[in-house]
mmCIF file of the N, C-alpha and C atoms, coordinates in Angstrom:
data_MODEL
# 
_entry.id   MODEL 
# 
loop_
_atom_site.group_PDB 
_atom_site.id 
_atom_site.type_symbol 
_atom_site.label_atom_id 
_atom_site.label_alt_id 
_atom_site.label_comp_id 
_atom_site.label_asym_id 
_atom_site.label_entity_id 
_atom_site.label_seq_id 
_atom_site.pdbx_PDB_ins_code 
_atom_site.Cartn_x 
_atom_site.Cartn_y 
_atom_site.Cartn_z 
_atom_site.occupancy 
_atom_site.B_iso_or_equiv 
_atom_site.pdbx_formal_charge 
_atom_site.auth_seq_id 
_atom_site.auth_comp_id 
_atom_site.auth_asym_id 
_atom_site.auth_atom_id 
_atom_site.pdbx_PDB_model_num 
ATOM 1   N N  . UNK A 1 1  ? 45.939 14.133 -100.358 1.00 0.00 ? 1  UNK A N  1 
ATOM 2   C CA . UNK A 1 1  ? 45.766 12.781 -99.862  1.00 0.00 ? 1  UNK A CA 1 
ATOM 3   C C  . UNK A 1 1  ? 44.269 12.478 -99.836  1.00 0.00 ? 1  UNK A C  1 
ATOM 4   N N  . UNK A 1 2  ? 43.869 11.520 -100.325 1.00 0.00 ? 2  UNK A N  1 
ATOM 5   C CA . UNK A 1 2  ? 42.706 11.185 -100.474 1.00 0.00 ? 2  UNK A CA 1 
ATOM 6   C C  . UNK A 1 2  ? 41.968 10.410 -99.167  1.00 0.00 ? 2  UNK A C  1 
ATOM 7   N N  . UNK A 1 3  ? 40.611 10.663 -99.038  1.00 0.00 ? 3  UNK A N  1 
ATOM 8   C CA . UNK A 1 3  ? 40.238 10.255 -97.650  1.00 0.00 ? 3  UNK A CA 1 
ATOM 9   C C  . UNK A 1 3  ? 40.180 9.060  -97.529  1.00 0.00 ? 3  UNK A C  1 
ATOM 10  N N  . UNK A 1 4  ? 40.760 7.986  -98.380  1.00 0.00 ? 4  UNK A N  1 
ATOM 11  C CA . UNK A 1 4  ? 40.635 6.471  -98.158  1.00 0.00 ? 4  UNK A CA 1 
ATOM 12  C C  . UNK A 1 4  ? 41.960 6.387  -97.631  1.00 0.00 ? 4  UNK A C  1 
ATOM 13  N N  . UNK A 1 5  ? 43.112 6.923  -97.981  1.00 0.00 ? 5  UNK A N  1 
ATOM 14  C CA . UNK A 1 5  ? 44.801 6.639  -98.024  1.00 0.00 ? 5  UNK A CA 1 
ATOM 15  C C  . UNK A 1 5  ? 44.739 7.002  -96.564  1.00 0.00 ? 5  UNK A C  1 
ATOM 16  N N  . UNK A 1 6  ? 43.638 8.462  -95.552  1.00 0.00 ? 6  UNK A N  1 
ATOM 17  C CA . UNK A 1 6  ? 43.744 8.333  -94.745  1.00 0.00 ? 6  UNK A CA 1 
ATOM 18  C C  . UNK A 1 6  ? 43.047 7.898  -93.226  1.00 0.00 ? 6  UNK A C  1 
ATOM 19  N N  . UNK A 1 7  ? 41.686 6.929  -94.444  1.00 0.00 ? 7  UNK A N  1 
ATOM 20  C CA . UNK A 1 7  ? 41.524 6.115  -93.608  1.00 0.00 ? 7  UNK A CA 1 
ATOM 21  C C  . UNK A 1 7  ? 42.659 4.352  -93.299  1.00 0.00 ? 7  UNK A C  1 
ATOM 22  N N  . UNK A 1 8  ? 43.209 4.359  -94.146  1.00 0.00 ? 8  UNK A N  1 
ATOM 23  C CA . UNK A 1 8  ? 44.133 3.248  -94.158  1.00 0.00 ? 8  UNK A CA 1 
ATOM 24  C C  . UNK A 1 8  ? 45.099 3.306  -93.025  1.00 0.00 ? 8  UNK A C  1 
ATOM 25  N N  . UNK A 1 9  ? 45.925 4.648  -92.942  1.00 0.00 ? 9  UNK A N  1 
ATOM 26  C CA . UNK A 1 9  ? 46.647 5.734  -92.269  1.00 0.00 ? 9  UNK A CA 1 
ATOM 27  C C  . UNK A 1 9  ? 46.427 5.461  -90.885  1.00 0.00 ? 9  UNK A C  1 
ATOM 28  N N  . UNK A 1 10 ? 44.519 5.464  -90.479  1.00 0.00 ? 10 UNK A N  1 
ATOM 29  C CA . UNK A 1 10 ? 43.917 5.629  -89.217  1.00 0.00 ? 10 UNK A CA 1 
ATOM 30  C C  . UNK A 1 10 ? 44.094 4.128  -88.377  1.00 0.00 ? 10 UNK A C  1 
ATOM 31  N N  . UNK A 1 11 ? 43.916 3.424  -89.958  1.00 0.00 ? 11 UNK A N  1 
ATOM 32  C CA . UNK A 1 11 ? 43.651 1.988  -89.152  1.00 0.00 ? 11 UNK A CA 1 
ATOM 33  C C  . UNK A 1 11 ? 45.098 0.847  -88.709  1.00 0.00 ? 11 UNK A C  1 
ATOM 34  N N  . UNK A 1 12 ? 45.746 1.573  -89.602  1.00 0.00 ? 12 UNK A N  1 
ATOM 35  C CA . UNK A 1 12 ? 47.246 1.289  -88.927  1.00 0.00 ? 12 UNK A CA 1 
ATOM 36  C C  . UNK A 1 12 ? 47.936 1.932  -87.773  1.00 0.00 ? 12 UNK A C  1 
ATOM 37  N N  . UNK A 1 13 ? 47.257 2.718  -87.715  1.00 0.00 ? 13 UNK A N  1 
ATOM 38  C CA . UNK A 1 13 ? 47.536 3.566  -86.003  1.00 0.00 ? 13 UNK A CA 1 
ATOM 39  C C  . UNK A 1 13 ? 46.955 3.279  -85.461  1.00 0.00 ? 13 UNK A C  1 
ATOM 40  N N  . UNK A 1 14 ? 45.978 2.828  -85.161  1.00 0.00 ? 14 UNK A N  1 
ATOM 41  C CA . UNK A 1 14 ? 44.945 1.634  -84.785  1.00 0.00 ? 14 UNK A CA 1 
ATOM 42  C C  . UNK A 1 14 ? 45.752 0.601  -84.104  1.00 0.00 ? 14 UNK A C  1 
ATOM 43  N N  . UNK A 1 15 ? 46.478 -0.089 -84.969  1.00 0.00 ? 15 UNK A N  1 
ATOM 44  C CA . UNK A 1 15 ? 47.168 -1.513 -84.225  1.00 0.00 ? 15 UNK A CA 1 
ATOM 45  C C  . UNK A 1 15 ? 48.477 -0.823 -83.506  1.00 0.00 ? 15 UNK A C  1 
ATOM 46  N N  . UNK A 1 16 ? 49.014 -0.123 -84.162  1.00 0.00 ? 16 UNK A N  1 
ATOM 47  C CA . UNK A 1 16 ? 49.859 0.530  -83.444  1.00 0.00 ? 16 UNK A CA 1 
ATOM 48  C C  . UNK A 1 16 ? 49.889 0.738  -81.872  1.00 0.00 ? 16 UNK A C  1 
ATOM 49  N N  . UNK A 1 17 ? 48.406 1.609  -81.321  1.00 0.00 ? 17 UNK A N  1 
ATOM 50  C CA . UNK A 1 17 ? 48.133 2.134  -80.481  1.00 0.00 ? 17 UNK A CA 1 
ATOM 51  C C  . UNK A 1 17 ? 47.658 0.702  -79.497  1.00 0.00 ? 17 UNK A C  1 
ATOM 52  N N  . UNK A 1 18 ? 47.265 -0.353 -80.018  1.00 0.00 ? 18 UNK A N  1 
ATOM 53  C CA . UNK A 1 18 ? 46.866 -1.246 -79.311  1.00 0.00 ? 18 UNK A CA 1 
ATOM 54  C C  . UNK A 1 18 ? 48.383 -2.514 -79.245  1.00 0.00 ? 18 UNK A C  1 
ATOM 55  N N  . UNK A 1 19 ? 49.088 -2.416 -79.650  1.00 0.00 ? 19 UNK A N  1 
ATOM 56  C CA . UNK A 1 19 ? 50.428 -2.908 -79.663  1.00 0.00 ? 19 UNK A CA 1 
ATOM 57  C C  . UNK A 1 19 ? 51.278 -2.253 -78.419  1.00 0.00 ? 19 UNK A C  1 
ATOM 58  N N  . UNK A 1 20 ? 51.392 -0.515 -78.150  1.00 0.00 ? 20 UNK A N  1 
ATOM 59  C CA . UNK A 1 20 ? 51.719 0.262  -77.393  1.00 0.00 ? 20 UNK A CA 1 
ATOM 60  C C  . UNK A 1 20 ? 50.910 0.041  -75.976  1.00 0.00 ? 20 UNK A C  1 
ATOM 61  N N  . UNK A 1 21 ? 49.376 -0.426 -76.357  1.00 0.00 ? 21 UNK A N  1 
ATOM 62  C CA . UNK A 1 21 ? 49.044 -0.427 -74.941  1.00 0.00 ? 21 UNK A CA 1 
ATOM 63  C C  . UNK A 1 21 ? 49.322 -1.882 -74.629  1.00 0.00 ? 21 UNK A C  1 
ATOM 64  N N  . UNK A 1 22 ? 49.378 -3.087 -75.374  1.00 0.00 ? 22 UNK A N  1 
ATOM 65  C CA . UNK A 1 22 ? 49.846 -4.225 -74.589  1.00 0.00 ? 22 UNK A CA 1 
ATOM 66  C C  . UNK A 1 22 ? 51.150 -3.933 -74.065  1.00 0.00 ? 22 UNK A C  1 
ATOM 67  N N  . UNK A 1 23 ? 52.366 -3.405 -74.579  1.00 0.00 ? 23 UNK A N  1 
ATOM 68  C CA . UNK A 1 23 ? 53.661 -3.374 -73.998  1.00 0.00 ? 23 UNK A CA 1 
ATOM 69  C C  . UNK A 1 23 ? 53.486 -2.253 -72.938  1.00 0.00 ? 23 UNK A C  1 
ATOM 70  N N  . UNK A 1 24 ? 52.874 -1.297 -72.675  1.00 0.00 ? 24 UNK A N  1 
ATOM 71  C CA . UNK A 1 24 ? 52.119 -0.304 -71.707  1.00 0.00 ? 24 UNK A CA 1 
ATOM 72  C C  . UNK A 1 24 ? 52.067 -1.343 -70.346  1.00 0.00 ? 24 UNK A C  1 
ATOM 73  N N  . UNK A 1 25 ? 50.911 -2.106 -70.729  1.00 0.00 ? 25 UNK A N  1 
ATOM 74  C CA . UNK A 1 25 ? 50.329 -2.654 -69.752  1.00 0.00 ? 25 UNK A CA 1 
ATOM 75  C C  . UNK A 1 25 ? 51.290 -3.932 -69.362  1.00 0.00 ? 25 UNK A C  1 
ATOM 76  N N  . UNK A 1 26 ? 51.971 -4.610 -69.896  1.00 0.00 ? 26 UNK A N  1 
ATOM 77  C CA . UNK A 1 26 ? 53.233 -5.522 -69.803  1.00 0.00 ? 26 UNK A CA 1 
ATOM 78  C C  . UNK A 1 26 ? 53.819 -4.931 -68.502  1.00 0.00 ? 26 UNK A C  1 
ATOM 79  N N  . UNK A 1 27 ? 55.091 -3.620 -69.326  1.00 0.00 ? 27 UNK A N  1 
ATOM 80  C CA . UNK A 1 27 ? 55.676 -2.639 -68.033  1.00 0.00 ? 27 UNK A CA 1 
ATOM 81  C C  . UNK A 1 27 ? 55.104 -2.216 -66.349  1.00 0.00 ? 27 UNK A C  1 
ATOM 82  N N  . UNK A 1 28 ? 53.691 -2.034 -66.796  1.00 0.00 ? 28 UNK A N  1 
ATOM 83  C CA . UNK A 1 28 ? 53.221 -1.900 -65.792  1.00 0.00 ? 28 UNK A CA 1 
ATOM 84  C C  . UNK A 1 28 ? 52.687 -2.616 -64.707  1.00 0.00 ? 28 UNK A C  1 
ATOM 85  N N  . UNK A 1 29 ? 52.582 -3.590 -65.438  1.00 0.00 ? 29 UNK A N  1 
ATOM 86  C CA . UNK A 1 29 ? 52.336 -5.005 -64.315  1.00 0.00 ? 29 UNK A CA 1 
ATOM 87  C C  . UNK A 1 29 ? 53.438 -5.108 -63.892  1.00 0.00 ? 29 UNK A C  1 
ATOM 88  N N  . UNK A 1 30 ? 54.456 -5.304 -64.479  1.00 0.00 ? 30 UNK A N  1 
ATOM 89  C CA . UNK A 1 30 ? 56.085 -5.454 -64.003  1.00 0.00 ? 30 UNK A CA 1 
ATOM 90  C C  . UNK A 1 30 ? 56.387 -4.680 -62.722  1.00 0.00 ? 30 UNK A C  1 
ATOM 91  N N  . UNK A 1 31 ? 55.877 -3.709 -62.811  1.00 0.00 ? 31 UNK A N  1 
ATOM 92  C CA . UNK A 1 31 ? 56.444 -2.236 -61.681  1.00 0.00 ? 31 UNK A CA 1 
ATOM 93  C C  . UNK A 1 31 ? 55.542 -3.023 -60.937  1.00 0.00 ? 31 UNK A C  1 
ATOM 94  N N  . UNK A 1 32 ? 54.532 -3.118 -60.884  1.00 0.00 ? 32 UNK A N  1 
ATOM 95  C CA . UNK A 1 32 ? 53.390 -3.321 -59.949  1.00 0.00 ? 32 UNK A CA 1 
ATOM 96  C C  . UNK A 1 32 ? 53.998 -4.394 -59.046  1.00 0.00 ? 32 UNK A C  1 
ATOM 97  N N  . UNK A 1 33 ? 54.478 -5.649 -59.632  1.00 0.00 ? 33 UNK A N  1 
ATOM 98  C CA . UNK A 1 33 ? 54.573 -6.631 -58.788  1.00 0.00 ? 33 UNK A CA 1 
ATOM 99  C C  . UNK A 1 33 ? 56.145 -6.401 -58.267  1.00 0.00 ? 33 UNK A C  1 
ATOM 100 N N  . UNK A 1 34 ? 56.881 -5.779 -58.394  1.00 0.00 ? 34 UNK A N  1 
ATOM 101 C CA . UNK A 1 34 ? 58.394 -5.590 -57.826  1.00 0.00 ? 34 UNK A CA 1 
ATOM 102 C C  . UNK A 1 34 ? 58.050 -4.444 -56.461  1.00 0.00 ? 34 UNK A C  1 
ATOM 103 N N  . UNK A 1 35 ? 59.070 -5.119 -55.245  1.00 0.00 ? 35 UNK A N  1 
ATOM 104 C CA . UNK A 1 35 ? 58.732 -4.652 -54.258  1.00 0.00 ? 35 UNK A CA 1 
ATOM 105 C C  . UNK A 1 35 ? 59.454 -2.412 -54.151  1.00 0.00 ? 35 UNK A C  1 
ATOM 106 N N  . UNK A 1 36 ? 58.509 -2.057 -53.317  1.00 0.00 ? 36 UNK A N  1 
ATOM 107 C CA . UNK A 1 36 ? 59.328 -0.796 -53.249  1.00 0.00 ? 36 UNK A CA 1 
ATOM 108 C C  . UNK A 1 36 ? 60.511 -0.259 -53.453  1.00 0.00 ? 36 UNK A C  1 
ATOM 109 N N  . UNK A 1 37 ? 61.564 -1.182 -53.235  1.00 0.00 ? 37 UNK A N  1 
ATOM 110 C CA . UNK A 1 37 ? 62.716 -1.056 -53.082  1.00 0.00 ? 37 UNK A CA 1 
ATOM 111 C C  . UNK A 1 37 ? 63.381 -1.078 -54.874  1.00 0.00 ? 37 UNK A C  1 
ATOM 112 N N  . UNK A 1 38 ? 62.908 -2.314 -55.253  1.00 0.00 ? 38 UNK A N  1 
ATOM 113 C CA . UNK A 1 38 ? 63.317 -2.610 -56.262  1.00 0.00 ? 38 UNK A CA 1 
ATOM 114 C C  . UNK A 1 38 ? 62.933 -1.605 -57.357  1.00 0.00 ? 38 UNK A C  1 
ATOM 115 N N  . UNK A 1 39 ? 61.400 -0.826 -57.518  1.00 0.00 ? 39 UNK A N  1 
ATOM 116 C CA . UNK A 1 39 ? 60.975 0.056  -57.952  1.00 0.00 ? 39 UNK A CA 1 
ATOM 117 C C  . UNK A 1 39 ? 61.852 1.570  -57.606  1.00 0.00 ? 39 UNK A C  1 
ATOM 118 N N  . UNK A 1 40 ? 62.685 1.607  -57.008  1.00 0.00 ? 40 UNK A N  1 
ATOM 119 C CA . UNK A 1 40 ? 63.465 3.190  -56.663  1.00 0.00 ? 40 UNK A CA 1 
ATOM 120 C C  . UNK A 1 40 ? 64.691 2.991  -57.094  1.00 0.00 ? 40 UNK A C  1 
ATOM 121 N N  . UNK A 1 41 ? 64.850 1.790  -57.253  1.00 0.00 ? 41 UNK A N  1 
ATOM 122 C CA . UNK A 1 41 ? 66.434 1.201  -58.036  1.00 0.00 ? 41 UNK A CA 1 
ATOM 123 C C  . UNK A 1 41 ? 66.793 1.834  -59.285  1.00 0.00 ? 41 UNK A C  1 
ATOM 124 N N  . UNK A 1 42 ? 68.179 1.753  -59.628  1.00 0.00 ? 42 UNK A N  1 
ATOM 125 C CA . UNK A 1 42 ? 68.051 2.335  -61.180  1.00 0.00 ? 42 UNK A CA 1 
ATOM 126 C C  . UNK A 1 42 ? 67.230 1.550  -62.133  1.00 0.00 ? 42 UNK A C  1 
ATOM 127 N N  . UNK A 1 43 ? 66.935 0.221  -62.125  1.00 0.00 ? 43 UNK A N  1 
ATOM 128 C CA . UNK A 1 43 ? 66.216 -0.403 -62.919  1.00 0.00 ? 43 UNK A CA 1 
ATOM 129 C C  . UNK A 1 43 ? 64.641 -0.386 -63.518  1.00 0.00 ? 43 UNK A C  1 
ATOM 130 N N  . UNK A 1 44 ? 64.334 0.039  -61.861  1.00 0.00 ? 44 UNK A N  1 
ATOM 131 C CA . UNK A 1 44 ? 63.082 0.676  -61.751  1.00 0.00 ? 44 UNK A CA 1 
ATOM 132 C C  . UNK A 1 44 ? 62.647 1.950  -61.950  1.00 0.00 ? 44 UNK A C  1 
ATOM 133 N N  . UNK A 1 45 ? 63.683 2.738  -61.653  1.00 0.00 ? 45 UNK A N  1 
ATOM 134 C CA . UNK A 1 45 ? 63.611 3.859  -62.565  1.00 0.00 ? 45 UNK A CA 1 
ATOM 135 C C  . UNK A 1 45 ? 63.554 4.472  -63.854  1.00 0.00 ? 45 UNK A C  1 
ATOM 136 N N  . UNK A 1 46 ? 64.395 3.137  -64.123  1.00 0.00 ? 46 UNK A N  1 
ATOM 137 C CA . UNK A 1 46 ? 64.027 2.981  -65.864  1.00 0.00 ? 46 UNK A CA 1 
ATOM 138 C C  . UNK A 1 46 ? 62.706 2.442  -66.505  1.00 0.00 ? 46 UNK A C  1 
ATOM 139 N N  . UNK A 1 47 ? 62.378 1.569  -65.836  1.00 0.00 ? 47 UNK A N  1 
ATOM 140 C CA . UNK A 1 47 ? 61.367 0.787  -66.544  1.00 0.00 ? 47 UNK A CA 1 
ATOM 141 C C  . UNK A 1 47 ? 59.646 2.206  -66.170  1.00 0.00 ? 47 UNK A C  1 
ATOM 142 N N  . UNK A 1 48 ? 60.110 2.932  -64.960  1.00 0.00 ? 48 UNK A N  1 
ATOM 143 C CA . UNK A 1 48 ? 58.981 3.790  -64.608  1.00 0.00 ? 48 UNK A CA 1 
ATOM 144 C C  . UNK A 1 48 ? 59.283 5.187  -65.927  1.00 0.00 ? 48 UNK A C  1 
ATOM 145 N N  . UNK A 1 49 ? 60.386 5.574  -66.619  1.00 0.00 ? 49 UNK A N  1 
ATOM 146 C CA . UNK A 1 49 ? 60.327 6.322  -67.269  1.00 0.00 ? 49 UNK A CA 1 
ATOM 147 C C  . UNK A 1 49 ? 59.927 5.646  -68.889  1.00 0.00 ? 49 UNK A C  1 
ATOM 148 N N  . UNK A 1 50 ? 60.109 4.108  -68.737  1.00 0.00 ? 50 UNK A N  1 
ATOM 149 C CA . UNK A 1 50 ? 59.271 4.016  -70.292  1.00 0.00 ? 50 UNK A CA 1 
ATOM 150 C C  . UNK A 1 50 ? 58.305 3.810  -69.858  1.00 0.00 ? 50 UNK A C  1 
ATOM 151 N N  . UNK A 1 51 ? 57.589 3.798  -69.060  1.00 0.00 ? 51 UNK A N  1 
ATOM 152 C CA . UNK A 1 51 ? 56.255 3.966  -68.792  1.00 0.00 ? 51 UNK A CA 1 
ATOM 153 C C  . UNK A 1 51 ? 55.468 4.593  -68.935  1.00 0.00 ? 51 UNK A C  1 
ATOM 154 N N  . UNK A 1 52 ? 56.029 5.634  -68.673  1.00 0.00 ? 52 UNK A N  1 
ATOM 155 C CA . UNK A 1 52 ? 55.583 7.432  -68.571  1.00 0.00 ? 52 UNK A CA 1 
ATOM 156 C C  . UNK A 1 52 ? 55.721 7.922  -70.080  1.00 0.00 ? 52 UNK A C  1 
ATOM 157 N N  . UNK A 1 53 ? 56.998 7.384  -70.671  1.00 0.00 ? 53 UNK A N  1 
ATOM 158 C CA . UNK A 1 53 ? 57.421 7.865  -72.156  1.00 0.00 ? 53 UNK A CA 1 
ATOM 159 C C  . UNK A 1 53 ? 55.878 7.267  -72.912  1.00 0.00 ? 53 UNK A C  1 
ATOM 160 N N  . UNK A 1 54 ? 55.976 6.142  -72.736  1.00 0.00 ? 54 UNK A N  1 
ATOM 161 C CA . UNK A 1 54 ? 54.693 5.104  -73.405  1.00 0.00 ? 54 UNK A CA 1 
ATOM 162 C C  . UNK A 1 54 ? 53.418 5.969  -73.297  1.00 0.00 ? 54 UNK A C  1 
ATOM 163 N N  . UNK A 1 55 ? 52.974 5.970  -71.922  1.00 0.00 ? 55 UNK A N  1 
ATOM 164 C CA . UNK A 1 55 ? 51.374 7.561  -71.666  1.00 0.00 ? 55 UNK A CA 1 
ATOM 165 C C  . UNK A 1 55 ? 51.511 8.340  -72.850  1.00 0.00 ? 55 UNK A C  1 
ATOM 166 N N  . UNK A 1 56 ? 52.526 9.348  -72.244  1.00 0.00 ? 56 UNK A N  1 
ATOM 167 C CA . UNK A 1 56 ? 52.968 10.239 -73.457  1.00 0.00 ? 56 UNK A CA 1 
ATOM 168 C C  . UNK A 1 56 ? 52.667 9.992  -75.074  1.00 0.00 ? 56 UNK A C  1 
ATOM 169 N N  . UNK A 1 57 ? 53.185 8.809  -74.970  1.00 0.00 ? 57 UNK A N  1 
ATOM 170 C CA . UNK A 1 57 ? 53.258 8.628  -76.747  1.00 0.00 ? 57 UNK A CA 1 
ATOM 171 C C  . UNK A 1 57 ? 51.511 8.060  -76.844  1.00 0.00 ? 57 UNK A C  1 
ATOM 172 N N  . UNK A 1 58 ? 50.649 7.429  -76.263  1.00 0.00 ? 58 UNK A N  1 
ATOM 173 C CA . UNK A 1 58 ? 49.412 7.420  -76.238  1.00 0.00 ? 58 UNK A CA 1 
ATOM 174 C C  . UNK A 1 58 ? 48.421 7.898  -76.161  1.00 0.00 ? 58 UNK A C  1 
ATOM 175 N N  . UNK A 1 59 ? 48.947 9.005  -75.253  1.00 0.00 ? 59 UNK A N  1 
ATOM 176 C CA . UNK A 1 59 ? 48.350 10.039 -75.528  1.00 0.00 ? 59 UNK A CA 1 
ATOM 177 C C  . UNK A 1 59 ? 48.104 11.116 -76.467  1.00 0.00 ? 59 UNK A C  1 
ATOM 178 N N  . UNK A 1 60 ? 49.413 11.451 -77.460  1.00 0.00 ? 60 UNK A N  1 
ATOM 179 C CA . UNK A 1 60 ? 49.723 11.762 -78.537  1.00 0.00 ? 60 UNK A CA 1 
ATOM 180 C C  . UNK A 1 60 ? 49.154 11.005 -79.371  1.00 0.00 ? 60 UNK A C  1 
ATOM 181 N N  . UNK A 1 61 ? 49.023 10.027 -79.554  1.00 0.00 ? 61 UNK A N  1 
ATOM 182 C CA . UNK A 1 61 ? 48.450 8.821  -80.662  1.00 0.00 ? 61 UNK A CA 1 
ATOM 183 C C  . UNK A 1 61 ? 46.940 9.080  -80.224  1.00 0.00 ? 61 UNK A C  1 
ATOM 184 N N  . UNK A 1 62 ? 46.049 9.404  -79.514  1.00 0.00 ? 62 UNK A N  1 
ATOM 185 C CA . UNK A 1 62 ? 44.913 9.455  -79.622  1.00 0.00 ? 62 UNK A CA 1 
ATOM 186 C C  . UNK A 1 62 ? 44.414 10.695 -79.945  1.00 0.00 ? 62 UNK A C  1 
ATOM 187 N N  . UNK A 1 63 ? 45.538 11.764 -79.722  1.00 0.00 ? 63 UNK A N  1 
ATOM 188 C CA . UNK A 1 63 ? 44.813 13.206 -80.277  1.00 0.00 ? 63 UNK A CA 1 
ATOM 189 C C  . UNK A 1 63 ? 45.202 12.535 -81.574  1.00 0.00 ? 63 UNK A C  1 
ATOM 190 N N  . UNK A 1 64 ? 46.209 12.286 -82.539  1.00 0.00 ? 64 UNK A N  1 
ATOM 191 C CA . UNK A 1 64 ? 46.668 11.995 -83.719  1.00 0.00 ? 64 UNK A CA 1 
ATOM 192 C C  . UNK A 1 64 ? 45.906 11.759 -84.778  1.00 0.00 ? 64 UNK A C  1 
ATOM 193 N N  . UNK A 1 65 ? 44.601 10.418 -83.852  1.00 0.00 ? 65 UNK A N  1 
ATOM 194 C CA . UNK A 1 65 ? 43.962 9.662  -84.269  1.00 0.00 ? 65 UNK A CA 1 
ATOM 195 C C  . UNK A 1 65 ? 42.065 10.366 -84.132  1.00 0.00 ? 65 UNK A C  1 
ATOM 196 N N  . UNK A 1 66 ? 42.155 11.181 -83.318  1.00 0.00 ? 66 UNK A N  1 
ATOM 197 C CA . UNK A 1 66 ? 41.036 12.062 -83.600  1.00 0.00 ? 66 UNK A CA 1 
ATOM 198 C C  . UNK A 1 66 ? 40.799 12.765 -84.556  1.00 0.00 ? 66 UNK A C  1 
ATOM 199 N N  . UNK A 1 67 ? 42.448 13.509 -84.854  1.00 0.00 ? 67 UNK A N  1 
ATOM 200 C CA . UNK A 1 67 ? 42.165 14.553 -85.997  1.00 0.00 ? 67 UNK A CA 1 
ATOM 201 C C  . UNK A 1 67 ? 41.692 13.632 -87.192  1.00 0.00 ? 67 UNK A C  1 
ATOM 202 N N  . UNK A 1 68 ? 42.724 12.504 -87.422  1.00 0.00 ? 68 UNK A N  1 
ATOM 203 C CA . UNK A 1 68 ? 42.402 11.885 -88.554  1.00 0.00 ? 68 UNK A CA 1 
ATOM 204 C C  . UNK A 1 68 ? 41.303 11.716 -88.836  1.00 0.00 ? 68 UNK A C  1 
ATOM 205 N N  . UNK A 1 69 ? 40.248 11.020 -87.990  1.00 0.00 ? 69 UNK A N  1 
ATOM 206 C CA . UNK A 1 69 ? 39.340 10.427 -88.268  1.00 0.00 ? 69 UNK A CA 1 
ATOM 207 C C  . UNK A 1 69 ? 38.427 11.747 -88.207  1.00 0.00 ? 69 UNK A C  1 
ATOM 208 N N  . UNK A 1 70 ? 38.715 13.042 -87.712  1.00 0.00 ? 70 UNK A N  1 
ATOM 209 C CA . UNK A 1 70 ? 38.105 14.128 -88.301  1.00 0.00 ? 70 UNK A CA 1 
ATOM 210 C C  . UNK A 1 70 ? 38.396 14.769 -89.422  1.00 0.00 ? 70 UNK A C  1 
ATOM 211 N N  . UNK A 1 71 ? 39.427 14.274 -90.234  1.00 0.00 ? 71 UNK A N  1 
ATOM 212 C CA . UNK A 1 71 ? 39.989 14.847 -91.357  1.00 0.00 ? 71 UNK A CA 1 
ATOM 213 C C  . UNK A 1 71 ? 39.288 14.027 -92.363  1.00 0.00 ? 71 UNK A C  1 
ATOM 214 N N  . UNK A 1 72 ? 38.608 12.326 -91.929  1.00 0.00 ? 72 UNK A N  1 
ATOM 215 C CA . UNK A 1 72 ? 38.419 11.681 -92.938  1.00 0.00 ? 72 UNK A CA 1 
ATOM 216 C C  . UNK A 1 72 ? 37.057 11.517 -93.532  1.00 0.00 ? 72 UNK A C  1 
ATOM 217 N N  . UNK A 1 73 ? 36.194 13.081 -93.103  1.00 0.00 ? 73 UNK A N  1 
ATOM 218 C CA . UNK A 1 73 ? 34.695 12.636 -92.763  1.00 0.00 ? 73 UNK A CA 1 
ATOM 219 C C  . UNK A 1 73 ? 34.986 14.261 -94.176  1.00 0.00 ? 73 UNK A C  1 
ATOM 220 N N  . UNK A 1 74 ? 35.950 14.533 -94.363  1.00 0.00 ? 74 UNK A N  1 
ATOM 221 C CA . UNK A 1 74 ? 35.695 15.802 -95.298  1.00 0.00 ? 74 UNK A CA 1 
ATOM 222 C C  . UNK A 1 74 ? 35.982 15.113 -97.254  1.00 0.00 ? 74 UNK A C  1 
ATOM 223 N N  . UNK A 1 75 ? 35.283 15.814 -97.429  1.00 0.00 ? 75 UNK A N  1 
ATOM 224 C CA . UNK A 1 75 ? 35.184 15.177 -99.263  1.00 0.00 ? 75 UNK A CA 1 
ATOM 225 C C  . UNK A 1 75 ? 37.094 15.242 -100.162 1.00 0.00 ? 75 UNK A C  1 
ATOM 226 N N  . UNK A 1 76 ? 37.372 14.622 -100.617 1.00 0.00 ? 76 UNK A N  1 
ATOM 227 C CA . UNK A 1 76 ? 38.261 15.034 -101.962 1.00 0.00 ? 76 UNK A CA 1 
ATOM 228 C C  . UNK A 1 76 ? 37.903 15.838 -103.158 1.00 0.00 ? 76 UNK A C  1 
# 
């Protein structure tokens, strides 16, 4: 793979990762403004585990996106 295909690669994980953090930050305002109660509900329990799933996957997406952009500094 050539280091342009994976800079292309980088920059589409790029929007990706900033797509993930608007719906991130969406969810989380959501939890934020629902009272205690409503947050321990099954509903809220749900919406707190895609929350957590979402971190996860962002967090993954930024090691992802390190290697790349350390993979893309080496010659073909």
């Amino acid at each position: 793979m050539s280091v342009k295909k994976i800079k292309a690669i980088y920059s589409k994980l790029e929007q990706i990762q900033s797509d993930l953090k608007a719906i991130h930050e969406t969810y989380q305002d959501t939890l934020d403004r629902r009272s205690a109660k409503w947050q321990e509900s099954e509903k809220g329990e749900i919406l707190s585990s895609r929350i957590g799933y979402l971190e996860n996957a962002l967090v993954d997406l930024d090691s992802l996106l390190a290697n790349l952009d350390e993979a893309s500094y080496e010659e073909d």
